[in-house]
C-alpha positions in Angstrom: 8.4 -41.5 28.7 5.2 -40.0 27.3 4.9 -38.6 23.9 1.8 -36.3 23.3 0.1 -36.3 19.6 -0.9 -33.4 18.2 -4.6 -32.7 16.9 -3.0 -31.8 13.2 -1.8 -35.5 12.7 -5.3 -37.2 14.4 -7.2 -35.0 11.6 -4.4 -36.1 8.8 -4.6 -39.4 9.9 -8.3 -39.7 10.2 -9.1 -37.6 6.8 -6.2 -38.2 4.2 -6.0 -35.5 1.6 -7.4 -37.2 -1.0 -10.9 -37.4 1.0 -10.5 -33.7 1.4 -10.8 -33.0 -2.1 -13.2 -35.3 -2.7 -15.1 -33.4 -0.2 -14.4 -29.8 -1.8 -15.4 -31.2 -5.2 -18.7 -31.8 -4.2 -18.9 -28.0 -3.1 -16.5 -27.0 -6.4 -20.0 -25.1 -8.6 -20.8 -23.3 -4.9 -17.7 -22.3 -4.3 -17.3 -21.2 -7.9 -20.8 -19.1 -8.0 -19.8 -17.3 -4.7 -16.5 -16.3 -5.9 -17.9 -15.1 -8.9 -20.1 -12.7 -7.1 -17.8 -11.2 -5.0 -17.2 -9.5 -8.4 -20.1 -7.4 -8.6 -21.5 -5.0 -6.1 -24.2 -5.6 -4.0 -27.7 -5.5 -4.7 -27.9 -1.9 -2.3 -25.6 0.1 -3.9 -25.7 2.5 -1.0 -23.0 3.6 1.0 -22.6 1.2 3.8 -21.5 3.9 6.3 -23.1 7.0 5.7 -26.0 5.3 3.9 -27.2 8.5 1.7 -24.6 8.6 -1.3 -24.1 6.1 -3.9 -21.4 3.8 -3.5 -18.4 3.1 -6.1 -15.5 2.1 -3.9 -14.6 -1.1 -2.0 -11.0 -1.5 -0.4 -9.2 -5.2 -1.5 -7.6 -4.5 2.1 -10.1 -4.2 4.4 -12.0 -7.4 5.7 -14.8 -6.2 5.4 -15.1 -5.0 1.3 -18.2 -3.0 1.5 -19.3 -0.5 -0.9 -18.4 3.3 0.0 -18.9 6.3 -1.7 -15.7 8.5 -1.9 -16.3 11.0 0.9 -16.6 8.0 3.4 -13.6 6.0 1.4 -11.5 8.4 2.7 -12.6 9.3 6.3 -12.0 5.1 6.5 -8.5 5.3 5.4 -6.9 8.4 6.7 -5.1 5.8 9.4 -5.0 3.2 6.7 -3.3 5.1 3.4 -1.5 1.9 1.8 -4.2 0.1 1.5 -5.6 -1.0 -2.6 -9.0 0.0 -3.5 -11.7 -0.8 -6.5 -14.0 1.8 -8.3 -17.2 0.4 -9.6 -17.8 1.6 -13.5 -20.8 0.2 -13.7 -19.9 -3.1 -15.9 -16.8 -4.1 -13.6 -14.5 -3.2 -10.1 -11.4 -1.3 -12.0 -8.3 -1.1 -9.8 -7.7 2.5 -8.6 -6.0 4.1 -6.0 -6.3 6.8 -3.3 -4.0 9.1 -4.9 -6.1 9.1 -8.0 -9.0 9.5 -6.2 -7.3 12.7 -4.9 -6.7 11.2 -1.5 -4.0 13.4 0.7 -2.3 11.6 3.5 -1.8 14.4 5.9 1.5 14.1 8.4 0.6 15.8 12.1 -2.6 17.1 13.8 -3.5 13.3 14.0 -4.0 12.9 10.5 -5.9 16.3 9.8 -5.0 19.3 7.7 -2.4 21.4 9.6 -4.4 24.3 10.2 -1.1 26.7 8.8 -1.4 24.8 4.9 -4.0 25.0 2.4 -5.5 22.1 2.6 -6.5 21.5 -1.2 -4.2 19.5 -3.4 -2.6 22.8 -5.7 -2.3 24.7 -2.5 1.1 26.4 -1.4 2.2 23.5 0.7 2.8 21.8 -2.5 6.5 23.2 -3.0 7.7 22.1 0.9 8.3 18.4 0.0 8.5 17.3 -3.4 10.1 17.3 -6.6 13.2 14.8 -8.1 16.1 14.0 -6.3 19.6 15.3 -7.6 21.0 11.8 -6.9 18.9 10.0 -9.4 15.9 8.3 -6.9 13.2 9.3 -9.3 13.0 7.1 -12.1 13.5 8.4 -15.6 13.3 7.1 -18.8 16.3 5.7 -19.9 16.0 3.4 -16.2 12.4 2.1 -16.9 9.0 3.5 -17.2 8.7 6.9 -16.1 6.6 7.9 -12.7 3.8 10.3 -14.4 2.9 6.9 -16.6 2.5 5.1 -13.9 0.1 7.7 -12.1 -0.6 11.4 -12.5 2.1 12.9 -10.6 1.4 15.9 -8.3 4.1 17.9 -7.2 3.7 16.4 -3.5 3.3 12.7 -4.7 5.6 10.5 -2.5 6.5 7.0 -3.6 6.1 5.3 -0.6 7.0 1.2 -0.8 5.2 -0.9 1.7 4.4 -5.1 2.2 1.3 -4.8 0.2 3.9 -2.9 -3.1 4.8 0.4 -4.3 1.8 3.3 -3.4 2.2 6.9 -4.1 0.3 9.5 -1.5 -0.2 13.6 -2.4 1.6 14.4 1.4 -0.4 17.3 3.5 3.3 18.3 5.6 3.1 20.0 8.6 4.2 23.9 7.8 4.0 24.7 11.5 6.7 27.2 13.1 7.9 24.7 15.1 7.5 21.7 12.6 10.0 19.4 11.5 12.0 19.0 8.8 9.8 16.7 5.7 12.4 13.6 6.4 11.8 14.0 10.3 8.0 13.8 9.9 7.9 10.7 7.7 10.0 8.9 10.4 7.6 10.2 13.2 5.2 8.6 11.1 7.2 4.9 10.8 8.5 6.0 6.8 12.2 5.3 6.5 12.7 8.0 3.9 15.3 7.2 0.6 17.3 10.8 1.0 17.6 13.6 3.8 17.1 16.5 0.7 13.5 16.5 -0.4 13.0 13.2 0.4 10.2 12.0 -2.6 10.8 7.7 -1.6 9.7 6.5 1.7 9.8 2.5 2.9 7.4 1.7 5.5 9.3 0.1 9.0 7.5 -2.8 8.5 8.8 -3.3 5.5 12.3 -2.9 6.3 11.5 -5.4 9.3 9.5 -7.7 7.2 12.5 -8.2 4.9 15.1 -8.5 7.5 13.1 -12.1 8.5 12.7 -12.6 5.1 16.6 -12.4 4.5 17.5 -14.4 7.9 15.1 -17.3 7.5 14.3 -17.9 3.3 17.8 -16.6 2.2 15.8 -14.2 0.2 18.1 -11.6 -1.9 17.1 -8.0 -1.8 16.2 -8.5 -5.8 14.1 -11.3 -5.6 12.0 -9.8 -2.7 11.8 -6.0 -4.9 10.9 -8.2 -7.4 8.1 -9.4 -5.4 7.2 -5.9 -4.4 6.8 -5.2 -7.9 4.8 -8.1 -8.9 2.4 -7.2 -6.0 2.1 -3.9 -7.5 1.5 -4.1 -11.0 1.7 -7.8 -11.5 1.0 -7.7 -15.7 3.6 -4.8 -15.9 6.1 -5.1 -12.9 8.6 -3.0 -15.0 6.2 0.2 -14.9 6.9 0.5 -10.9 8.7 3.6 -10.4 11.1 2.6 -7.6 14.9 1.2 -8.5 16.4 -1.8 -6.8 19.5 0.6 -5.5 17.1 2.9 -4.0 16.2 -0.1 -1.5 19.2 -1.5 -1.0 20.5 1.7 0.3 17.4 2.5 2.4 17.8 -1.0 4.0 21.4 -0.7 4.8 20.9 2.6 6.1 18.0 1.3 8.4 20.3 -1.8 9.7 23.1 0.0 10.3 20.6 2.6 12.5 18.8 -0.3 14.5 21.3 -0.6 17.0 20.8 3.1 18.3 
């Protein structure tokens, strides 16, 4: 019988750990000084795609974080609306968002303004999908931290909970003659939404998916892995983030119990 080593335990065996820290010790001051300026911006502060405005925004999410100026911020991330971006103040990269850079994730048309909707954020298509849910979803203040503390609230904001924690997104809906109803476009677009009724909580599929693993191969319980969600969102004040443990719960089940279909 022959028994095949693998690569991984040649390099262990040839290189304990021990050597392998000596070795990164020896590079610990570069490392240190390279890490410290990814801080700051560049030395061109120009925009690095249109190359005409100034640049203040760089996106934690993308691989490459280069500086953008807001027009361009968004263009990037009309297919990528979860994603966690930085504004340059001048001293420091301060953690903003899309939303309160006015950012409007637009459902339909391939990401574009449905051309029957205003397309500015207090147009009409404000009142199709928004406002609190009768059954509680929204938080209030006797359950935590209310949502307009967390982030100025619009009355199309939608709390929408992915991998990377809890966004909210001003939604563009479709206000075609022959659109859907608001919870039948956020599942064309992959958002399991919290209610049927003015749907204002949506959980990405991969989120639902991602946790299903999580709960089949770690054992993990739905409040340690929200808990999670809410550390990745505000990590100093998890307690601020305005979606309840219930509100998942449900969402999950509901998705499960759909799967089979």
């Amino acid at each position: 019988m022959q028994f095949k080593i693998s690569p991984l335990l040649i390099i262990i065996w040839v290189q304990p750990a021990h050597e392998t820290l000596l070795e990164l010790l020896a590079c610990r001051t570069c490392y240190i000084s390279e890490i410290i300026d990814l801080e700051g911006p560049p030395a061109d502060q120009l925009c690095f795609w249109c190359q005409s405005q100034q640049g203040y925004f760089r996106c934690k999410s993308c691989f490459s974080q280069a500086l953008l100026c807001r027009s361009c911020c968004f263009t990037i991330h009309h297919h990528a609306p979860l994603h966690h971006i930085e504004k340059w103040t001048g001293k420091f990269f301060n953690a903003t968002s899309l939303n309160q850079e006015g950012f409007i994730l637009y459902l339909g048309h391939g990401g574009e303004p449905c051309p029957a909707s205003h397309t500015g954020r207090d147009g009409k298509e404000a009142q199709l999908g928004s406002s609190d849910e009768d059954d509680g979803e929204r938080e209030d203040e006797s359950n935590g931290v209310p949502l307009a503390a967390w982030e100025k609230q619009d009355k199309r904001c939608l709390v929408i909970v992915d991998t990377s924690g809890v966004h909210q997104l001003c939604i563009g809906w479709c206000q075609c003659t022959t659109a859907a109803e608001p919870h039948i476009q956020l599942l064309r677009s992959r958002l399991f939404p919290a209610t049927i009724k003015r749907p204002s909580t949506a959980f990405t599929f991969s989120l639902l998916d991602y946790f299903h693993i999580d709960l089949v191969e770690c054992k993990t319980s739905a409040s340690s892995f929200f808990s999670k969600l809410c550390r990745l969102t505000n990590n100093s004040n998890p307690h601020s983030v305005p979606v309840r443990q219930i509100i998942f719960c449900k969402s999950y089940q509901a998705n499960r119990y759909l799967e089979p279909v």
